[in-house]
N, C-alpha and C positions, 0 to 999 in steps of 0.2 A: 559403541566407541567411535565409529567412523560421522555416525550422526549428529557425535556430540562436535565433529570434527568440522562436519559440512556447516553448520553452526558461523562458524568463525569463517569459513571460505568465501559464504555468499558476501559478507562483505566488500571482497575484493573481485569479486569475480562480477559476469554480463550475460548477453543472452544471445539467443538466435541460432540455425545450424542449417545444415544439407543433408541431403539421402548417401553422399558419398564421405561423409562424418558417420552415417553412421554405419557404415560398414567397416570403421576403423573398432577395435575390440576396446572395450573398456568396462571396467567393473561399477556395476551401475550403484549408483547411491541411494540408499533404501528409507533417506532422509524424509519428514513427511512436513517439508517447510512452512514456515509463518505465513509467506506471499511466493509463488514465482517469479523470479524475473524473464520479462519476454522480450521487451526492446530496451537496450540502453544505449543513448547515445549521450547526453545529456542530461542535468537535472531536470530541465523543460520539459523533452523530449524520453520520458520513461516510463515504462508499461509495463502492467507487472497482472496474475491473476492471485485471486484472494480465495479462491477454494481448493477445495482439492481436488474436483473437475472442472476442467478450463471450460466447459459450457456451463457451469452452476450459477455464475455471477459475470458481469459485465467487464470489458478488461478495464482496467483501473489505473489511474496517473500516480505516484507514491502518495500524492495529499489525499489520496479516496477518491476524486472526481473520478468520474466515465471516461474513459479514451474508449468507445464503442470501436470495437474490429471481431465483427463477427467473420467467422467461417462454416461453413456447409459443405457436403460432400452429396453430391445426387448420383446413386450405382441402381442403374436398368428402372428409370424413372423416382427412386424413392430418394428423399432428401435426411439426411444423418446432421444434425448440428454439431461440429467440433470443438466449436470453440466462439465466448461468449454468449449473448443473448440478445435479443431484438431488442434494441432501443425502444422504452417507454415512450408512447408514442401522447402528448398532453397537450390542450389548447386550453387558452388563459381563457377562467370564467369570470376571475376577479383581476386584474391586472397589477404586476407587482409593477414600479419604479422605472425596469430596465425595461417592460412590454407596454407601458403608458401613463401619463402623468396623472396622480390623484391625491386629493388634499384631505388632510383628518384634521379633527381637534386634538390637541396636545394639551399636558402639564407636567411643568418639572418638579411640581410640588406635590405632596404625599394627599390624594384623595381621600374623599370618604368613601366608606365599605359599600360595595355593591358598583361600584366605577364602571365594572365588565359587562353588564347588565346591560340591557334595552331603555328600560326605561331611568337610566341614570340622568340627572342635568348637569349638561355638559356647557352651560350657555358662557360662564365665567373661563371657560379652557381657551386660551389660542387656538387660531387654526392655521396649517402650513402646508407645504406639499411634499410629500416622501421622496427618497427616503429621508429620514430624521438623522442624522450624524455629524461628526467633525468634517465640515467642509473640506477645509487644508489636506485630509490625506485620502478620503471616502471619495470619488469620484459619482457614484449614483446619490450624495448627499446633496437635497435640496434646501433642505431649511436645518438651520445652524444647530445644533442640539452637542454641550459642550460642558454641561453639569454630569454631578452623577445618577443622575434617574432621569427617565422620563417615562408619562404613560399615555396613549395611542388609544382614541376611539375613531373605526373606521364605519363609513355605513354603504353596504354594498348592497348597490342594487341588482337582485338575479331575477331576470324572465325568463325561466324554464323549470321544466319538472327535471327533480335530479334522481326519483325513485332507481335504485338497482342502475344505478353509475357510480362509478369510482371517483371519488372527490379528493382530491390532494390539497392540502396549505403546504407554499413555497414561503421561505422565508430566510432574508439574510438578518444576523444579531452579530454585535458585538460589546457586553459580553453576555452576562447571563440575562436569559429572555422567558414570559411567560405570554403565550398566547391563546384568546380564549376566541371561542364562535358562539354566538348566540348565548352567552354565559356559559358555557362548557368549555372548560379546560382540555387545549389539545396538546399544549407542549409543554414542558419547563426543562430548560436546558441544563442549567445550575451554569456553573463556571465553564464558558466554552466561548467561541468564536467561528460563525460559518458563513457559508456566502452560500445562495442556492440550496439551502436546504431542502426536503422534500419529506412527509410525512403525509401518510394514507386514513384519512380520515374516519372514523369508524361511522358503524349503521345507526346509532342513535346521534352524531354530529350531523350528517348527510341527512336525516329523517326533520334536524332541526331548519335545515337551509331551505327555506318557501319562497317561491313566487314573491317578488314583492321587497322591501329594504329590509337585511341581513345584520347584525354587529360586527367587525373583526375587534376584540381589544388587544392592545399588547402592551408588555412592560417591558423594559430595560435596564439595565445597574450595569451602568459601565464604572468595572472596577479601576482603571489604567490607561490610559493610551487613548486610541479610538476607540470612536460611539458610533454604532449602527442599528437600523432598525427599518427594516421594510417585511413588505408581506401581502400573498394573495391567493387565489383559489386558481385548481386547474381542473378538466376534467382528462381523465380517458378517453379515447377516441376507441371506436368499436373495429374491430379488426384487422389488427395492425399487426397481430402473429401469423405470420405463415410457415412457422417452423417448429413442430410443436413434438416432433420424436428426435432423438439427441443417440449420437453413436454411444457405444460403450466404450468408458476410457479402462487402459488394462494398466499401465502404467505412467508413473512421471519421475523424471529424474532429473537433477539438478547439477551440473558440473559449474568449473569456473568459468567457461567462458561457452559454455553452451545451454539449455534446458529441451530436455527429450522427452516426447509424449508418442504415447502408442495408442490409436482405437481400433475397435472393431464397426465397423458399417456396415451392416447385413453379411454380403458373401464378400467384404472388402476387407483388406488391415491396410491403416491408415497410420504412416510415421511422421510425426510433423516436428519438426528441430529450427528453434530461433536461435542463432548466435551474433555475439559482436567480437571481432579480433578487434578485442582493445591490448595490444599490447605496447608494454609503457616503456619498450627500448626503440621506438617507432613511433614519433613524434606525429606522425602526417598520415599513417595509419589510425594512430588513438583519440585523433583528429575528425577524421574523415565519420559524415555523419550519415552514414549510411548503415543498417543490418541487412539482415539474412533472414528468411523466412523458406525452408526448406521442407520437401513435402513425398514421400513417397507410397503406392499403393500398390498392392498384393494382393490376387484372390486366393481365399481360403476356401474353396471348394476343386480348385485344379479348372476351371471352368473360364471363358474371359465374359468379362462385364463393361457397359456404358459407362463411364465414370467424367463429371465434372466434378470442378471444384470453384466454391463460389467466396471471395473475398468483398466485405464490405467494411469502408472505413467512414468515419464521422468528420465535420469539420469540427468537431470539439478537438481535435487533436492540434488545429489552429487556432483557439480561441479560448480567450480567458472567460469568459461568461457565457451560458448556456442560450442567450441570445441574441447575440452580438450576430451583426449578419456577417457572408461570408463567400464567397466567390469558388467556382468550381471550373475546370478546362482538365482537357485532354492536348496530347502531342505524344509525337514519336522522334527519336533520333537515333539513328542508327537500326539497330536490331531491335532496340526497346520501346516500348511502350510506357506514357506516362501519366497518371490521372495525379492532377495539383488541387490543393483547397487552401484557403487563406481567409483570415480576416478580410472583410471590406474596406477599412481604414486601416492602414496602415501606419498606422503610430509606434514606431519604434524605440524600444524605450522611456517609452513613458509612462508606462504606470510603477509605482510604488504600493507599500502595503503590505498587510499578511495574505495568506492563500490566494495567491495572485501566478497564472501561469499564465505563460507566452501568450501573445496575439499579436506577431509579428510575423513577415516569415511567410514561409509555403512548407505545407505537410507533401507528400510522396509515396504512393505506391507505384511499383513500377516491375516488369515482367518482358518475358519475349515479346514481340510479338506475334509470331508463329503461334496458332493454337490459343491465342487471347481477345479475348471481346470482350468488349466495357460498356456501361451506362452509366451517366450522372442524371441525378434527377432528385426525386420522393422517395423516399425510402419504402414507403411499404408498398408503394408501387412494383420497382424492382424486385423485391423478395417476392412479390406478387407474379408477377411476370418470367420470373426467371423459373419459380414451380412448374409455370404452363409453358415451359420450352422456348421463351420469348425473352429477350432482355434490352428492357425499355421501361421509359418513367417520365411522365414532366417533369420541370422544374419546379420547384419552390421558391419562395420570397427570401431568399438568403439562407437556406441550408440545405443544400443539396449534398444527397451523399454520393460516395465515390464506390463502382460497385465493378470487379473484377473476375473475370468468368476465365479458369485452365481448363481447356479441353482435353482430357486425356483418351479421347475415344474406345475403343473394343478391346482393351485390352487384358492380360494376366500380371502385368506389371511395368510400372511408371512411375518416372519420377521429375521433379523438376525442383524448380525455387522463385520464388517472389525476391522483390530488393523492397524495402522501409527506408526511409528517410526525410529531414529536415534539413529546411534550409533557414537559418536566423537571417541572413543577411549583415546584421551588426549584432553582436554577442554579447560585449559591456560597454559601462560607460567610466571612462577613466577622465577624470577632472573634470570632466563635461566634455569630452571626446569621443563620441562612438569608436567603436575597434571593430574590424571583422575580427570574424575568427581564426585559428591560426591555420586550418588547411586552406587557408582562402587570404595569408597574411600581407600578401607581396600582390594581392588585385589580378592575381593575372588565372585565375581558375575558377570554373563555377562548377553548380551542384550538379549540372548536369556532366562536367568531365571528372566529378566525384563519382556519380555512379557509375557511368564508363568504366573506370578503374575497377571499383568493386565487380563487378560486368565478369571482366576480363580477369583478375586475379579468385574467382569466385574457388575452385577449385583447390587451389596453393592457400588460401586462407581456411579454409573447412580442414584441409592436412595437417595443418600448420597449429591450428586452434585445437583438435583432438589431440594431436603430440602435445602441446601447453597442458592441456587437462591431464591427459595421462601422469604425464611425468612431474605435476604438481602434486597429485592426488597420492603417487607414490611415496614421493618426498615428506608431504607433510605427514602423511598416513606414519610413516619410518618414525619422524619426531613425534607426532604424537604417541607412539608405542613407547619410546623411550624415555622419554617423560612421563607416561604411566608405571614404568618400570623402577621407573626413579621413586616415585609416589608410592608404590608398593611397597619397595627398602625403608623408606621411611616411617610408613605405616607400620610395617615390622620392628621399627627402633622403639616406636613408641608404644608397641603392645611389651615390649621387655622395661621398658621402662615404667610401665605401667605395672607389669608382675613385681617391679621391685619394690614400689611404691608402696603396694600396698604388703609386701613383707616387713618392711623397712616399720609400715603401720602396726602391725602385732608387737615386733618389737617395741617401741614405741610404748606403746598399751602395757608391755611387761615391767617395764621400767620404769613405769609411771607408780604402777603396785610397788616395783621395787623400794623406791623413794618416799612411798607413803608410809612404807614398812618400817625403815631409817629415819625417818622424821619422829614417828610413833616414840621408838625406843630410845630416840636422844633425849627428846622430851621427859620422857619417863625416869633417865639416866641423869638427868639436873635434879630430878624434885629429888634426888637421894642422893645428891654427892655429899651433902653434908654429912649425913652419915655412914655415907658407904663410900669411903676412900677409895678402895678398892675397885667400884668402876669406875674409874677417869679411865684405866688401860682400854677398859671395853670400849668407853667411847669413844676415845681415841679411835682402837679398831674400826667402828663402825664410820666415823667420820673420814678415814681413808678408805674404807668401802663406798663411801656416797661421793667420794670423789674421781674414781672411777669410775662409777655409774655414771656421772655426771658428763666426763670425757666421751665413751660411747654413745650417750645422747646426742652429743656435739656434732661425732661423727655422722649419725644417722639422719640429722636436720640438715648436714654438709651433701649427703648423697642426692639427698631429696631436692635440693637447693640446685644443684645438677641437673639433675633429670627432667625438672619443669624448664631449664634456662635450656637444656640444648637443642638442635635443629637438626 
């Protein structure tokens, strides 16, 4: 009941929480949700997980992309993953569109059989340079492709042995797309639309890909709207996990403006609570783009333990394409700690389109700084580095990640909280007017005295968001019972109406024989009036018999005629 309850709540409800949320008592919800929600600040700006262990799968944008925010817990040297997964770590072997420019032959007219093939002649095709789409809205479209089909022969040249390596085809389609390798069929989408897809090539594709010039073919059917079509190969890079045991999750739970997870990490218990106080009689609160990333730990042996805790975020959370480059810094103001990541370019509002998310802006984690040490750099660097008690990385050509270390040193119990945040700078565009946003409407505020605030009210908002959930959860829980109560009585009308029914049907059945009976003997009572004067009386009687019978039918079509109409 309550499940079917939480249901309808996640709707309205957001995410994020504190260690002092959760010592507020509440009845946990035993809901076993579609997605988590973990950050909501915004459409943009929302992260949610897709399992039912927040380390099973990558954290997630609501369109599917990666918002990479992994967590790790290191107790008396040993590392416990919490939450998400080490970003796939892939270097371009073939290069799609957005990693380098490359030309195929094309046609928009229906080939002959074997097209996908190597040895197909291809000399009558066009040649252009990818991607292939409607210019006017496709931003990565190079060459014009603006009918309903087009078909793609790519010839890639690979110099390397790919034996027992993981081979991925990337590919953006809009709409249905079929793409082949060396004559082997890896995709067919049917009816769909993606940007950056990715799909892991099997051992007989991989076995197909030799030293030397490769096929890519691909088709298109753009049913509607925009036409796209690019595509490439990547490989795996060898060692890029350094996180390969995962705590044990014991619970998760889902409120409206909170989401609670419990693990275990060796001799550690681990509470970790994201919330956002969106609430919508607080205009500059429901505003403010800041959450809550709350975290506390407990030894379960009575014993005390070394305990870090290791946050790493992606610049995907600034970027609309997977490699778009992207800019990373550090600062401090006040008591806090800041690690920023951004797009490179800054183009603010500008792109149009489907599955299209922010690259404008600055992404935000942010913490004490008491007890905090950071690195930006290489990512498998860092998770490298920070195992061996070190936390350090070079930099990268545009994607460096943001990687944040809480010391909780020797202890039996601790707790603390991270802050999440974006900043859009301009939010919409009205007649061709940039707007800020509205905690930011009057110019005279920025992100950084946004999280100040959240900073400072961190406590009164965690109190504040637990009372909302409580006394929501009570409220509707109260209506939902009584609208099932409701639904019971009525259920009930209708099992009596149902027993009438079908009484009302025997009857029915009796007076149908009755009537055959009456019909029988009137009949029989003509073929002899002639001679038998004497029964006209009878049938008379009998025809005021059948018209009684007749009135009681009436009746019983009337009851019936009832019991289906009422509510």
């Amino acid at each position: 009941m309550k499940q079917q309850l939480m249901m309808l709540l996640l709707g309205t409800a957001s995410v994020l929480c504190s260690c002092e949320t959760q010592i507020e008592q509440h009845e946990k919800n035993e809901l076993r949700a579609p997605a988590y929600p973990l950050v909501t600040i915004d459409p943009y700006t929302s992260a949610w997980s897709t399992t039912d262990n927040l380390y099973d799968s990558p954290v997630k944008h609501w369109t599917g992309k990666d918002f990479p925010l992994l967590g790790v817990a290191k107790v008396d040297g040993q590392t416990y993953r919490f939450m998400g997964t080490e970003e796939l770590e892939l270097r371009p072997l073939v290069k799609t569109s957005e990693q380098g420019s490359w030309t195929g032959k094309y046609t928009t007219q229906q080939p002959a059989d074997g097209w996908q093939n190597a040895g197909f002649n291809d000399k009558a095709w066009k040649e252009g340079e990818a991607a292939f789409g409607t210019m006017e809205n496709e931003h990565t479209a190079k060459t014009q492709w603006g009918e309903e089909f087009i078909w793609v022969r790519r010839v890639a040249d690979i110099q390397e042995d790919l034996t027992g390596k993981n081979v991925y085809l990337e590919f953006s389609h809009d709409d249905d797309a079929i793409i082949y390798i060396n004559g082997i069929k890896v995709v067919d989408t049917g009816n769909a639309c993606k940007k950056n897809e990715r799909v892991k090539l099997s051992e007989e594709v991989v076995a197909s890909l030799k030293p030397g010039e490769n096929l890519i073919a691909g088709y298109c059917h753009n049913r509607v709207g925009n036409g796209l079509l690019d595509f490439g190969l990547l490989v795996e890079l060898d060692g890029y996990r350094s996180f390969h045991q995962t705590a044990q999750q014991t619970s998760a739970d889902v409120q409206p403006m909170q989401t609670y997870y419990t693990f275990t990490c060796g001799p550690v218990d681990l509470k970790l609570t994201f919330t956002a106080p969106m609430f919508m009689d607080n205009l500059d609160l429901l505003s403010r783009p800041v959450n809550y990333i709350s975290y506390e730990v407990a030894s379960n042996d009575g014993k005390k333990h070394q305990v870090e805790l290791y946050f790493e975020a992606s610049p995907q959370w600034a970027i609309d394409q997977p490699h778009q480059e992207s800019v990373a810094d550090s600062f401090t103001d006040g008591d806090l700690l800041f690690l920023r990541t951004g797009s490179r370019n800054q183009d603010i509002l500008k792109k149009k389109g489907d599955d299209v998310r922010i690259d404008w802006g600055h992404f935000y984690l942010a913490a004490e700084k008491e007890n905090s040490t950071y690195a930006i750099g290489d990512g498998r660097e860092l998770r490298k580095n920070f195992v061996a008690n070190k936390l350090e990385a070079p930099t990268t050509n545009g994607y460096d990640k943001l990687a944040l270390v809480r010391s909780l040193g020797e202890t039996q119990k601790a707790d603390g909280h991270l802050l999440i945040g974006y900043d859009d700078i301009y939010s919409i565009q009205y007649f061709g007017d940039n707007l800020r946003p509205y905690w930011n409407r009057e110019g005279n505020e920025t992100i950084v005295s946004q999280f100040q605030k959240a900073e400072k009210e961190y406590k009164t908002q965690m109190k504040n968001s637990a009372a909302f959930d409580k006394k929501l959860m009570e409220e509707a829980t109260a209506a939902y019972l009584e609208q099932l109560k409701a639904m019971t009585e009525m259920l009930s009308r209708c099992t009596e109406q149902a027993q009438t029914i079908s009484q009302d049907t025997e009857q029915m059945n009796l007076l149908s024989k009755n009537l055959a009976g009456i019909n029988a003997i009137y009949e029989m009572q003509l073929r002899s009036v002639s001679t038998q004067i004497g029964t006209i009386d009878q049938v008379h009687e009998q025809t005021r018999r059948m018209a009684r019978q007749i009135e009681e039918l009436n009746e019983v079509y009337a009851r019936m005629l009832q019991a289906m109409t009422s509510k």
